[in-house]
N, C-alpha and C positions, 0 to 999 in steps of 0.2 A: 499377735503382738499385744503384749502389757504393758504399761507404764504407770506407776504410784508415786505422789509427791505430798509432803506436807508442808502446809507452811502456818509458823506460829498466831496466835490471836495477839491483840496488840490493846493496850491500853494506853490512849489520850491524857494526861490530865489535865493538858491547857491547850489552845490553841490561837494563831490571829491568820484570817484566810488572806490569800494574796493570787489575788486573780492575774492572768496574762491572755494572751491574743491566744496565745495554744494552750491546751491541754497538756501538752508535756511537759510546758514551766508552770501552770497553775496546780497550785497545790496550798499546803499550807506550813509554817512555822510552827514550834510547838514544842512538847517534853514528850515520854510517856517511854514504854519499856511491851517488851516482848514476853509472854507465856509462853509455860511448856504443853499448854493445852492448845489447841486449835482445830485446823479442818485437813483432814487426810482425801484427796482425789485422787481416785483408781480410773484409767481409761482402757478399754480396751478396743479394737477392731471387732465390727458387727456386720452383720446383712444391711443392717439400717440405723440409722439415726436413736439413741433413747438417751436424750438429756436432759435433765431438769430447764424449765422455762426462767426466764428473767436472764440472771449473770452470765448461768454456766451457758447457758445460751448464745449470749453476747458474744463472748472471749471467743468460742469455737468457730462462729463467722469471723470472727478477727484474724482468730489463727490462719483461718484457711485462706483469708483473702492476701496476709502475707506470706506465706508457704505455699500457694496453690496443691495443697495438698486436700485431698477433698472422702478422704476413706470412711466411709461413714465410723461411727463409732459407740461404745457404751459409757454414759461417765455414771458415776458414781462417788456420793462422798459420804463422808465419819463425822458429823458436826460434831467437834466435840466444845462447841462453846455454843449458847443461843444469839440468835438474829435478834437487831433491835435493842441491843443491852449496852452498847461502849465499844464493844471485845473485837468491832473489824472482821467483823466473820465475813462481809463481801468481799473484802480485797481478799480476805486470807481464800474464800473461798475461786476468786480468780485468778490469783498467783499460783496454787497447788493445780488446779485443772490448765495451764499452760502449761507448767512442768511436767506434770503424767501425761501432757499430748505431745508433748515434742520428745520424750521418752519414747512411749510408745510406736510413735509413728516414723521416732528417726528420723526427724528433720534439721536435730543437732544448732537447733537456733542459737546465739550468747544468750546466757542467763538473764543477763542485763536486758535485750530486747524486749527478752521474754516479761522481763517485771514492767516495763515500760508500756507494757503493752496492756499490763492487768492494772496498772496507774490513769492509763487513758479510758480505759473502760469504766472505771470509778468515778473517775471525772465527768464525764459523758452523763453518765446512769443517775450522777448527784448523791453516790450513794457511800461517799467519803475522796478526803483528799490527801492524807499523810502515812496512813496504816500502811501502802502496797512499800514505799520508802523506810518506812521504818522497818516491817519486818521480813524485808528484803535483807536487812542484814545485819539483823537480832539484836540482841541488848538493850541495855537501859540510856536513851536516845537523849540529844536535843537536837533538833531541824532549825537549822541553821537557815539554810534555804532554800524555797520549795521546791518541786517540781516529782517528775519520777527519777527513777534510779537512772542516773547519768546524766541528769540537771541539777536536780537534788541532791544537798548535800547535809549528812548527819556529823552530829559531834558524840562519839563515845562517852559516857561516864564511868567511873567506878561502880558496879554494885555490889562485888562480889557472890555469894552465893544465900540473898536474905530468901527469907520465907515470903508469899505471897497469898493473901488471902481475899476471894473475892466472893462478892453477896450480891449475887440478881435481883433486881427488886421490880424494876418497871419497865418495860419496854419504852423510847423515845422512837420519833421517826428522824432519821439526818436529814433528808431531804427538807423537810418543814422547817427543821430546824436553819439550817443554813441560809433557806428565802428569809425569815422569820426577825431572825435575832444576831444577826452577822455585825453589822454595823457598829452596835455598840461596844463588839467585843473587840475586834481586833487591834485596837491600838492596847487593848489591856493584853492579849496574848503576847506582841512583842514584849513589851515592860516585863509582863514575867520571864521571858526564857534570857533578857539583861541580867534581870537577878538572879536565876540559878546559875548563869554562868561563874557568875558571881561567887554564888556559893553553890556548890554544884554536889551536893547529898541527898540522902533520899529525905530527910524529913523536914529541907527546902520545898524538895517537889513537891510534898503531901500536904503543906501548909498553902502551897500556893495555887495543888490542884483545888481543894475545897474551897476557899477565895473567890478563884474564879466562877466555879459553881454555882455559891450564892448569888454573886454578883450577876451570873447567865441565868437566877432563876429558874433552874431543871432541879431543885431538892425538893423532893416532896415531904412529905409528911414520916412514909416510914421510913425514911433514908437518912433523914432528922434525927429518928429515934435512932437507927443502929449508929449514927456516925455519935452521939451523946453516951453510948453503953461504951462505944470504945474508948471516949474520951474518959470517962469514968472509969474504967480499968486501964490507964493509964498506956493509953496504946494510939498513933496517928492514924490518921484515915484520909482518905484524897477518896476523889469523884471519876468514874473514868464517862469520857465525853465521847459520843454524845449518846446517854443514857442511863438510866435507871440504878446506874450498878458504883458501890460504896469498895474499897479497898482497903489494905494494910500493907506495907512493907514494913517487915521486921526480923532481927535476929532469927536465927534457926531456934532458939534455944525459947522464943516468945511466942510461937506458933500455937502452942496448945492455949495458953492465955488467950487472945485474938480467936481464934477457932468459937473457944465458950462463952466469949463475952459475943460471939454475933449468932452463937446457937439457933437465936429464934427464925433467922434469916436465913437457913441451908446454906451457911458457906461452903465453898470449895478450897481446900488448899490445892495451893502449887508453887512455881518458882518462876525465874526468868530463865527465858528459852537466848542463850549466847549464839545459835547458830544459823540461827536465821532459816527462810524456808529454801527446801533441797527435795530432791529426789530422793526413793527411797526404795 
């Protein structure tokens, strides 16, 4: 038995957290948009056990203790984004290895369980609270409010089909971050996602992701300098939270511009992932 699922990496650019008694309504409020990059989970049936320690770990006692299904297994995944930069690679990476196990093993869970399931385990682990929500089902978001999928609720935007350009720069930890510095932010996250509703485009978002940033004090030094080159080449930039990593949404046709004004940064192009994560 096989089963492969991917699910998109996700980019924050504001947030305010909103704590509850459970785990299933806590979550948080907030903007941010779905990539065509992310993490691919292969699962297969084994003699025994061989899966990465920490999440992927987590989510498969989770699985099993609601499925009582207990086959040992092999996971395996495709990072195709780094840990520790903004981009939700935990959730992404929990939500794709619930989908390749209920795949695999045929246990034919609702999708929605299934995400709810990789929402509580992020919650838990402190190792994000809106990514499993968001890119459960893709696009260029606002979180209305919080929880996992099936408490949580998003608001679609428009984005069409812009170019998307991202530059790693520094790894943050969420965990620290979230004990550390919560407090001051949260009434500023609600106030921004008032205003993009407001005005609800992307170079609202991008004005109010860097905002916030400054304001959460997570820009460092070279993050400064690449988001000053884009502004000089007359191109917007947002922050994706929580981490190290500078963006661009823009025209298809602005992409090569963007691209060379952050040359010194290894950016990556890509786009917004519309489909949210799935089986594969």
């Amino acid at each position: 038995m096989r089963g492969a699922a991917f699910c998109p990496a996700h980019v924050t650019g504001f947030f305010g957290v909103e704590e509850s008694g459970s785990a299933a309504d806590t979550g948080s409020v907030g903007a941010g948009f779905s990539i065509q990059r992310g993490v691919t989970t292969t699962v297969e049936d084994a003699g025994h056990d061989a899966v990465r320690p920490g999440m992927a770990q987590y989510v498969l006692e989770e699985f099993r203790r609601a499925t009582g299904v207990s086959t040992p297994v092999h996971m395996s995944h495709e990072m195709g984004v780094p840990a520790g930069y903004g981009l939700g690679s935990s959730g992404a990476l929990a939500l794709s290895a619930l989908y390749a196990l209920d795949t695999a093993l045929g246990t034919r869970m609702p999708k929605e369980s299934l995400a709810m399931m990789a929402h509580i385990s992020e919650v838990r682990l402190r190792t994000g609270l809106g990514d499993v929500l968001a890119a459960y089902h893709g696009g260029f978001e606002i979180r209305v409010r919080p929880g996992g999928p099936g408490r949580g609720i998003i608001r679609r935007l428009e984005a069409g089909d812009p170019a998307v350009v991202v530059a790693c720069l520094s790894p943050l930890s969420t965990s620290d971050f979230l004990r550390d510095r919560m407090g001051i932010l949260n009434g500023m996250g609600g106030r921004m996602v008032a205003e993009l509703d407001r005005h609800p485009d992307m170079g609202t978002f991008q004005r109010l992701s860097m905002e916030f940033a400054r304001k959460a004090g997570t820009i460092t030094p070279q993050m400064e300098s690449g988001a000053s080159a884009l502004e000089r080449a007359g191109y917007p930039c947002g922050v994706a939270m929580l981490g190290g990593t500078i963006f661009s949404m823009v025209p298809q046709d602005d992409a090569g511009g963007v691209m060379e004004a952050l040359r010194p940064y290894d950016p990556v192009l890509t786009g917004i992932d519309h489909e949210g994560a799935r089986a594969i």
